[in-house]
PDB file of N, CA, C and O in Angstrom:
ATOM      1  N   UNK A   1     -13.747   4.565   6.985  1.00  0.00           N
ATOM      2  CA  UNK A   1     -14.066   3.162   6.827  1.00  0.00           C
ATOM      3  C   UNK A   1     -13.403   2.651   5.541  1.00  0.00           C
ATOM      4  O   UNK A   1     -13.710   3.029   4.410  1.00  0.00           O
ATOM      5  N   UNK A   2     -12.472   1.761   5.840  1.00  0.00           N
ATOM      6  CA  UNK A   2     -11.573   0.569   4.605  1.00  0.00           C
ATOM      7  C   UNK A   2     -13.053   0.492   3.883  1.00  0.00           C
ATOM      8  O   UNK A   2     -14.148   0.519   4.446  1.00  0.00           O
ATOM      9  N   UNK A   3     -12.698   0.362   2.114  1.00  0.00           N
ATOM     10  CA  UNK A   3     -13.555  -0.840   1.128  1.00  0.00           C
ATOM     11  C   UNK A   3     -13.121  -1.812   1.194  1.00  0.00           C
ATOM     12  O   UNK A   3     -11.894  -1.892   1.234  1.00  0.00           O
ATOM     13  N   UNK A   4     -13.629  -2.559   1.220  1.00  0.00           N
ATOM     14  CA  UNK A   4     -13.504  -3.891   1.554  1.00  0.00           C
ATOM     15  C   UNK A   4     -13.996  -4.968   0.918  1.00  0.00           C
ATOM     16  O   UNK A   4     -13.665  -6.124   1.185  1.00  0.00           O
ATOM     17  N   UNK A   5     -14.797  -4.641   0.060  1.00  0.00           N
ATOM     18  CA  UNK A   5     -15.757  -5.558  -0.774  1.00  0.00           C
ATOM     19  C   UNK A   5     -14.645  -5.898  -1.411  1.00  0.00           C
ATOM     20  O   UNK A   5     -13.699  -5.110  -1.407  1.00  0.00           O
ATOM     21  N   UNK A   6     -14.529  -7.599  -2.323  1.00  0.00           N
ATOM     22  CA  UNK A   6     -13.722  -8.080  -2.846  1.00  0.00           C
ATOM     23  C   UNK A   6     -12.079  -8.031  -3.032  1.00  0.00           C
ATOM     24  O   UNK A   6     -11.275  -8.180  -3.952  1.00  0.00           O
ATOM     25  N   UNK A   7     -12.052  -7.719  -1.549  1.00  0.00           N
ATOM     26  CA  UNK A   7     -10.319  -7.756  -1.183  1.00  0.00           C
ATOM     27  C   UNK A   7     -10.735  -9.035  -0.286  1.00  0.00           C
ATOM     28  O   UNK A   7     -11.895  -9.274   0.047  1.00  0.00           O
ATOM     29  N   UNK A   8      -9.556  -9.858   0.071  1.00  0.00           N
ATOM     30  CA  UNK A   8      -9.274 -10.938   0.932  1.00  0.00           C
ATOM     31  C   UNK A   8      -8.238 -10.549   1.694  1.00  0.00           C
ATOM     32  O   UNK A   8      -7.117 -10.068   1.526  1.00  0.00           O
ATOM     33  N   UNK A   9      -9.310 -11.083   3.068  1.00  0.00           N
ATOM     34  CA  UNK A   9      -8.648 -10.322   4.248  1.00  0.00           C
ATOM     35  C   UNK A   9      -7.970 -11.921   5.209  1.00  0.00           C
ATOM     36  O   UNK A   9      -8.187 -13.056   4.785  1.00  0.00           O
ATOM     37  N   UNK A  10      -7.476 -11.745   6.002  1.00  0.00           N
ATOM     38  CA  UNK A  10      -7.135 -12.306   7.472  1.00  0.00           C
ATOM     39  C   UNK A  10      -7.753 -12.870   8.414  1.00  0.00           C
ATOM     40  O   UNK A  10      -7.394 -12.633   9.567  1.00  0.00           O
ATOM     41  N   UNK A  11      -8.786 -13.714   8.170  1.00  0.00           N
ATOM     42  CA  UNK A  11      -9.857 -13.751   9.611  1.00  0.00           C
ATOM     43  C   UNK A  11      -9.632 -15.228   9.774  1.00  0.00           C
ATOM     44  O   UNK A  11      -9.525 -16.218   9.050  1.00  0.00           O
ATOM     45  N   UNK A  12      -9.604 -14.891  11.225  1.00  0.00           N
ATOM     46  CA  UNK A  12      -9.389 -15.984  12.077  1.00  0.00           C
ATOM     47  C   UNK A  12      -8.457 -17.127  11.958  1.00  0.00           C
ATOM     48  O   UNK A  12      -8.689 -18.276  12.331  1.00  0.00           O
ATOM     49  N   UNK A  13      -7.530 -16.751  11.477  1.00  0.00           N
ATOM     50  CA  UNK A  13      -6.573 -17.358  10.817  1.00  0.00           C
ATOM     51  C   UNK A  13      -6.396 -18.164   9.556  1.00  0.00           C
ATOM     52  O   UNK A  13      -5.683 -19.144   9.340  1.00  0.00           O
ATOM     53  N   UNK A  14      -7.398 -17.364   8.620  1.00  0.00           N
ATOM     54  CA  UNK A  14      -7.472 -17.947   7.533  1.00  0.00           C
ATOM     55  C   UNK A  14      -7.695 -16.667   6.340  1.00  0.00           C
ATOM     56  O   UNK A  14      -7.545 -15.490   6.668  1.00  0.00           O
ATOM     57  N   UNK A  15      -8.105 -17.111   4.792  1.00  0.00           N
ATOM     58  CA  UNK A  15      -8.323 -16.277   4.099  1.00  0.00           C
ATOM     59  C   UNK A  15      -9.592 -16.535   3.865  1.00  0.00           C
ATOM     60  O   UNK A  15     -10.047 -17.676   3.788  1.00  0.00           O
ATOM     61  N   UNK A  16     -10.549 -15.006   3.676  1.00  0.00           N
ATOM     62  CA  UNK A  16     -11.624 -14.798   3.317  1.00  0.00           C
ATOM     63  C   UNK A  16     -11.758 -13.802   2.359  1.00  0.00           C
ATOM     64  O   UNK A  16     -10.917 -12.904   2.411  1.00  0.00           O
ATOM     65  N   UNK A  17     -12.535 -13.746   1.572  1.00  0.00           N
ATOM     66  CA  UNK A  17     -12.863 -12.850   0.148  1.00  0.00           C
ATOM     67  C   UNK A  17     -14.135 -12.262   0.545  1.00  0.00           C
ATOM     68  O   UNK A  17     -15.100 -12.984   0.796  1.00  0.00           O
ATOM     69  N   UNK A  18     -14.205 -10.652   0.633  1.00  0.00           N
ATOM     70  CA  UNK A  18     -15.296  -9.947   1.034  1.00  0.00           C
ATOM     71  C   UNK A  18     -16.165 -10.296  -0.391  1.00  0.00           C
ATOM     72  O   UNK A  18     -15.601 -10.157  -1.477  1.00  0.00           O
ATOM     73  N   UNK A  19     -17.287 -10.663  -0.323  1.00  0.00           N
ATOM     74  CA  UNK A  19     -17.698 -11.122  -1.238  1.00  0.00           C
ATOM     75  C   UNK A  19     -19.255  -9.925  -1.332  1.00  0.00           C
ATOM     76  O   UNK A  19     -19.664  -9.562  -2.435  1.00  0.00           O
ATOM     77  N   UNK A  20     -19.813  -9.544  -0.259  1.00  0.00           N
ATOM     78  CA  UNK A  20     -20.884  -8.360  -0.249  1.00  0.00           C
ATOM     79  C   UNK A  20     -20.556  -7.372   0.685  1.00  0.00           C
ATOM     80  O   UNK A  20     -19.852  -7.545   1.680  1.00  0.00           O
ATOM     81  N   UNK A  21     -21.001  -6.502   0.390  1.00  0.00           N
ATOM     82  CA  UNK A  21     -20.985  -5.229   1.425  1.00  0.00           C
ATOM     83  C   UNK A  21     -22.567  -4.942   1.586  1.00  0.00           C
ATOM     84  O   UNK A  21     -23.364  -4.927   0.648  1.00  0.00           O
ATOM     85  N   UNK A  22     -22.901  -4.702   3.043  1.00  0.00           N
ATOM     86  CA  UNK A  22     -24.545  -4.300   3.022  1.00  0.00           C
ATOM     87  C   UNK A  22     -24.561  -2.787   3.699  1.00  0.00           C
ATOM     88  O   UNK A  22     -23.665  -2.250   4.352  1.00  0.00           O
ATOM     89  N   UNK A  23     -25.319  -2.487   3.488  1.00  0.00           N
ATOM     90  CA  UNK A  23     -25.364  -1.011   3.773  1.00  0.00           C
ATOM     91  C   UNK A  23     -25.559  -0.984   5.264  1.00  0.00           C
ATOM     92  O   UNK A  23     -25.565   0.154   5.734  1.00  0.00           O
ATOM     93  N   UNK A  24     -25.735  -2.063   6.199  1.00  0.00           N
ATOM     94  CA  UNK A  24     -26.236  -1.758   7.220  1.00  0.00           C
ATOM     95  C   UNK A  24     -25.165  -1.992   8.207  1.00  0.00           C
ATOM     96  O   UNK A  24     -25.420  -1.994   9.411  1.00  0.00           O
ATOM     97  N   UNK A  25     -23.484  -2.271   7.555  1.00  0.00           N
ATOM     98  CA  UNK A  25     -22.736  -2.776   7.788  1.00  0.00           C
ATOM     99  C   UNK A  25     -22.091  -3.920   7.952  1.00  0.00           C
ATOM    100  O   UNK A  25     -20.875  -4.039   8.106  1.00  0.00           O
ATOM    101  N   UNK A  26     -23.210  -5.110   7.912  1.00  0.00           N
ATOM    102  CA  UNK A  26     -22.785  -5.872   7.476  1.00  0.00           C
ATOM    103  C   UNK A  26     -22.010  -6.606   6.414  1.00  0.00           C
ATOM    104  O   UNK A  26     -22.287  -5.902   5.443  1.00  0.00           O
ATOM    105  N   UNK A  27     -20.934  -7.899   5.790  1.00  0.00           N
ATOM    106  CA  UNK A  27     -20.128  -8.153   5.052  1.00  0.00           C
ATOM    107  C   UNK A  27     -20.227  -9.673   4.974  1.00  0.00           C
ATOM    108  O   UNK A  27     -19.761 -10.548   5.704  1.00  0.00           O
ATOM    109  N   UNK A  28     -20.734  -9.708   4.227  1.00  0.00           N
ATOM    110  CA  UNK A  28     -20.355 -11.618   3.949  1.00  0.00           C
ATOM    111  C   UNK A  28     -19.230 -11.976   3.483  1.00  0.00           C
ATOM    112  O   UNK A  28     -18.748 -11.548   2.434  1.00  0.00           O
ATOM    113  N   UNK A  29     -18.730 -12.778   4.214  1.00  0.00           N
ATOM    114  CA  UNK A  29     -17.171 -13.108   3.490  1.00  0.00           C
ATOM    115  C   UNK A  29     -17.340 -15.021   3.427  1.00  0.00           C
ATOM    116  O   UNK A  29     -17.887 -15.815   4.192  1.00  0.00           O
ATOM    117  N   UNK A  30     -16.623 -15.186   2.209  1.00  0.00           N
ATOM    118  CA  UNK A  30     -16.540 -16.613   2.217  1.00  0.00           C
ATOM    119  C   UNK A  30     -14.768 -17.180   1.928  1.00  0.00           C
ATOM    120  O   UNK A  30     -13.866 -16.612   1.314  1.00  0.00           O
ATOM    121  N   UNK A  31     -14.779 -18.587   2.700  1.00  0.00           N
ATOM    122  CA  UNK A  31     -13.084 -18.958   2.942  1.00  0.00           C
ATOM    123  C   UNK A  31     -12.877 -19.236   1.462  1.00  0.00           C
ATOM    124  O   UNK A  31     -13.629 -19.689   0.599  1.00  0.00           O
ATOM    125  N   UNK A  32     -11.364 -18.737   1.445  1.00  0.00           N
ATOM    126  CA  UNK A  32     -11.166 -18.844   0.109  1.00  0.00           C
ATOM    127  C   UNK A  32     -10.635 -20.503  -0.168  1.00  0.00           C
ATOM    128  O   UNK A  32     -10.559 -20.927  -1.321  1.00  0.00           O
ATOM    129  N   UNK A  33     -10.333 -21.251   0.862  1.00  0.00           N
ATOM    130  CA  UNK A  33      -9.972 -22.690   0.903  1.00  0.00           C
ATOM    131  C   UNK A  33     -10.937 -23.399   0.522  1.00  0.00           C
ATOM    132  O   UNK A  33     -10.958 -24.255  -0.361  1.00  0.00           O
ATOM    133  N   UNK A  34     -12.201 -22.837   1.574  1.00  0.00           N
ATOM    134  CA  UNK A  34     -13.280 -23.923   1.416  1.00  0.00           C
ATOM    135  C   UNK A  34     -14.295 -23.239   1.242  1.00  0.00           C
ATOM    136  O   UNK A  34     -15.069 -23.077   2.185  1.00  0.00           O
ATOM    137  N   UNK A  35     -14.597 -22.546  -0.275  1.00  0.00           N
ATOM    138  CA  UNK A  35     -16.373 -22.065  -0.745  1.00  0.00           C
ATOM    139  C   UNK A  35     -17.375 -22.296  -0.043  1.00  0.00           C
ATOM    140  O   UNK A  35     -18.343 -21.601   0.268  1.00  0.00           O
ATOM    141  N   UNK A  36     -17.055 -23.400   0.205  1.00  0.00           N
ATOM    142  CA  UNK A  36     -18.811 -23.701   0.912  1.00  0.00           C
ATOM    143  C   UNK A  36     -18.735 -23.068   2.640  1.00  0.00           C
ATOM    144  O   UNK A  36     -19.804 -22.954   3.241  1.00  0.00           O
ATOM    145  N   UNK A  37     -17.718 -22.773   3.184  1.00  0.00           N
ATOM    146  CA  UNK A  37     -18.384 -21.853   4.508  1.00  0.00           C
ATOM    147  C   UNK A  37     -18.154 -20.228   4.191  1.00  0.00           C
ATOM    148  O   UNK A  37     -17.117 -19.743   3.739  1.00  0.00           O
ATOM    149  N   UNK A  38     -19.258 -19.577   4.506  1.00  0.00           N
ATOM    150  CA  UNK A  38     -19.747 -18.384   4.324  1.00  0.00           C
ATOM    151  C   UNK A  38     -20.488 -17.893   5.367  1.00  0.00           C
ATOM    152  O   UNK A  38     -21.631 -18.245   5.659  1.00  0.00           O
ATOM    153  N   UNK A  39     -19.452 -16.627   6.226  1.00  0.00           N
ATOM    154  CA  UNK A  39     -19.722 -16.109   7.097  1.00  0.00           C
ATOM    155  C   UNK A  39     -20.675 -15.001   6.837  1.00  0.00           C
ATOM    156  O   UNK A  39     -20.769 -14.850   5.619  1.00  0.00           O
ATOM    157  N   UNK A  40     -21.620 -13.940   7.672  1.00  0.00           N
ATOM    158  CA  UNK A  40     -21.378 -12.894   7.907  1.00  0.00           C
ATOM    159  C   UNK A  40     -21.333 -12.445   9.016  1.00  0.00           C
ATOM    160  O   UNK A  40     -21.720 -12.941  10.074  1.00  0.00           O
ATOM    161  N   UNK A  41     -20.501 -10.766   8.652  1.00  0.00           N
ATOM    162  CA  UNK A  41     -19.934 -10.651  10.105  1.00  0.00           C
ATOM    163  C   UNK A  41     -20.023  -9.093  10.223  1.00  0.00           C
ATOM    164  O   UNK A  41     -20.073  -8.533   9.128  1.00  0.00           O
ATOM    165  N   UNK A  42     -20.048  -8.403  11.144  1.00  0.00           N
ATOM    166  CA  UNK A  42     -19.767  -6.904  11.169  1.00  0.00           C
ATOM    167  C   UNK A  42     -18.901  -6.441  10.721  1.00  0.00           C
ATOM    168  O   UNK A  42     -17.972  -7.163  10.360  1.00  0.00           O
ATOM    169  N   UNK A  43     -18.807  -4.292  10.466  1.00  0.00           N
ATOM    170  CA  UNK A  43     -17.668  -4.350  10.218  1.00  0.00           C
ATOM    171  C   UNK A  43     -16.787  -4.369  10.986  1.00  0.00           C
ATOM    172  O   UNK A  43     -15.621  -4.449  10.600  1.00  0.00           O
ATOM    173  N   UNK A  44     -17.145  -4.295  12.364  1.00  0.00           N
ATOM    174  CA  UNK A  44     -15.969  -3.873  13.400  1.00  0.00           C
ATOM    175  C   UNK A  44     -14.851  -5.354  13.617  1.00  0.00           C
ATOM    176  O   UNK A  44     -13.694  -5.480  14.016  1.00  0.00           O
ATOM    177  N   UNK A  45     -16.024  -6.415  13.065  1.00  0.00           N
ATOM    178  CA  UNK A  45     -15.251  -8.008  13.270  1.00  0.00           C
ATOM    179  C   UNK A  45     -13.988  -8.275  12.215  1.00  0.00           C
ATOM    180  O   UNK A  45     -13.138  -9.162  12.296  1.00  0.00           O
ATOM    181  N   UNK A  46     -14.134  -7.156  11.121  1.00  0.00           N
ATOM    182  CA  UNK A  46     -12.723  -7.460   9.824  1.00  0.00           C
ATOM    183  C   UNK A  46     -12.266  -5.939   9.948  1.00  0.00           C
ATOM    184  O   UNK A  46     -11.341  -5.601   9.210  1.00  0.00           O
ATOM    185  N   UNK A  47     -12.770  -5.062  10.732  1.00  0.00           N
ATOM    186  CA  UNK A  47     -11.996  -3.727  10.205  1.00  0.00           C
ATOM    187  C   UNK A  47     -10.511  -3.934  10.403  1.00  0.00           C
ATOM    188  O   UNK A  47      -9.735  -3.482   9.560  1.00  0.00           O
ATOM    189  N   UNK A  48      -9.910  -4.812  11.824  1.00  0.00           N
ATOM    190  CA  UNK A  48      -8.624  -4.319  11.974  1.00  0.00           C
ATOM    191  C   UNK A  48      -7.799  -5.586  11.323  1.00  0.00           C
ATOM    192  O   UNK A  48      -6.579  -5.742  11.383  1.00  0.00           O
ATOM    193  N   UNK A  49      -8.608  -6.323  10.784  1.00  0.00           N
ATOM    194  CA  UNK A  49      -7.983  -7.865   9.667  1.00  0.00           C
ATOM    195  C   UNK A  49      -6.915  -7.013   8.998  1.00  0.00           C
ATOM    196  O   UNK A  49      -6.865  -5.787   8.896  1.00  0.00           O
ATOM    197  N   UNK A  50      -5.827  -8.217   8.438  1.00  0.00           N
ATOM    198  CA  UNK A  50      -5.436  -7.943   7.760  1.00  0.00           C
ATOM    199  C   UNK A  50      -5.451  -7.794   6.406  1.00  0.00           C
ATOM    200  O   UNK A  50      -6.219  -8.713   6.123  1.00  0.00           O
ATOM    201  N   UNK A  51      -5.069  -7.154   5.073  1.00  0.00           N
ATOM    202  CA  UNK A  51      -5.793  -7.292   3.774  1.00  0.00           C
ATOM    203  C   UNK A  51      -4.808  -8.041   2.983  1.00  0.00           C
ATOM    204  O   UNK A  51      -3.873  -7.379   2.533  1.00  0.00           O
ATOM    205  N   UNK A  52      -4.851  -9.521   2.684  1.00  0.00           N
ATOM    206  CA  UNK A  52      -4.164 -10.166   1.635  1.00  0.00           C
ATOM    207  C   UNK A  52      -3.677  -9.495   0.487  1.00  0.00           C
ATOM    208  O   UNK A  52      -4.516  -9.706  -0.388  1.00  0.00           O
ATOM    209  N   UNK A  53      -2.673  -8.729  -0.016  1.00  0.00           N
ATOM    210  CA  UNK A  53      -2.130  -8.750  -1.113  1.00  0.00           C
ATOM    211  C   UNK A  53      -2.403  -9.195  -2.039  1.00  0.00           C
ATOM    212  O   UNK A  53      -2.739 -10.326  -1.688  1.00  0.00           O
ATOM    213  N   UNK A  54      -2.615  -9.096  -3.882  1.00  0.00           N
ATOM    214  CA  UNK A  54      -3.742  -9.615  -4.558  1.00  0.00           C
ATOM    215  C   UNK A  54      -2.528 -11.190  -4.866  1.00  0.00           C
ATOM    216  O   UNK A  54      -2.692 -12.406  -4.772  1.00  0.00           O
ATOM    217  N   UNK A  55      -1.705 -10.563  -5.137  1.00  0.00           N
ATOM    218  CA  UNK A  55      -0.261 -11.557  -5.490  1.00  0.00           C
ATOM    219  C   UNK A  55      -0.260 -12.563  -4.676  1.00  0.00           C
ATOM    220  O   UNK A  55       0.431 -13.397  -5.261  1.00  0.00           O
ATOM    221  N   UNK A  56      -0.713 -13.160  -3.361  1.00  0.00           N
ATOM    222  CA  UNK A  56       0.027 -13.418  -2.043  1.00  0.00           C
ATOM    223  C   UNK A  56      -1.326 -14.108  -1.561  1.00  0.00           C
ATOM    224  O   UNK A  56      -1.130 -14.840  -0.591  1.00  0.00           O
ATOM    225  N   UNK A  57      -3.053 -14.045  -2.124  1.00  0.00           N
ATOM    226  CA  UNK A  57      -4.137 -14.684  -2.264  1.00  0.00           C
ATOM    227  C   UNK A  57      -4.542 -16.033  -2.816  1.00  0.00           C
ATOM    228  O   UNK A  57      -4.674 -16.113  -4.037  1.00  0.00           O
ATOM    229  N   UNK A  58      -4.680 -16.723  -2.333  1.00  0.00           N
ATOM    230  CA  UNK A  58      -4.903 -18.222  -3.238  1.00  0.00           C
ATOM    231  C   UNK A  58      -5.920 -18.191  -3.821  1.00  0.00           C
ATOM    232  O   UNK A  58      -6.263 -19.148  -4.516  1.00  0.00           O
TER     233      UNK A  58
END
């Protein structure tokens, strides 16, 4: 299993910043465009995301 906490990944055609990791597998991620929407999601829903580059992150 990827770490994932505070890398920005690929979802849904946008950027998101793993912002928690829960032990139960769950991951809250929030858009890095727009703060105010904040998902959570499984891990199986970002495992195969892609991981933004730290350089290449807005």
């Amino acid at each position: 299993m990827r770490k994932l906490e505070n890398k920005v990944v690929l979802y849904k055609n946008e950027q998101y910043k793993v912002i928690k990791e829960f032990s139960d597998g769950f991951y809250m991620i929030q858009n890095v465009q727009h703060a105010i929407y904040i998902e959570l999601v499984l891990y199986k829903d970002i495992a195969s995301c892609t991981i933004v580059p730290e350089d290449f992150a807005e």
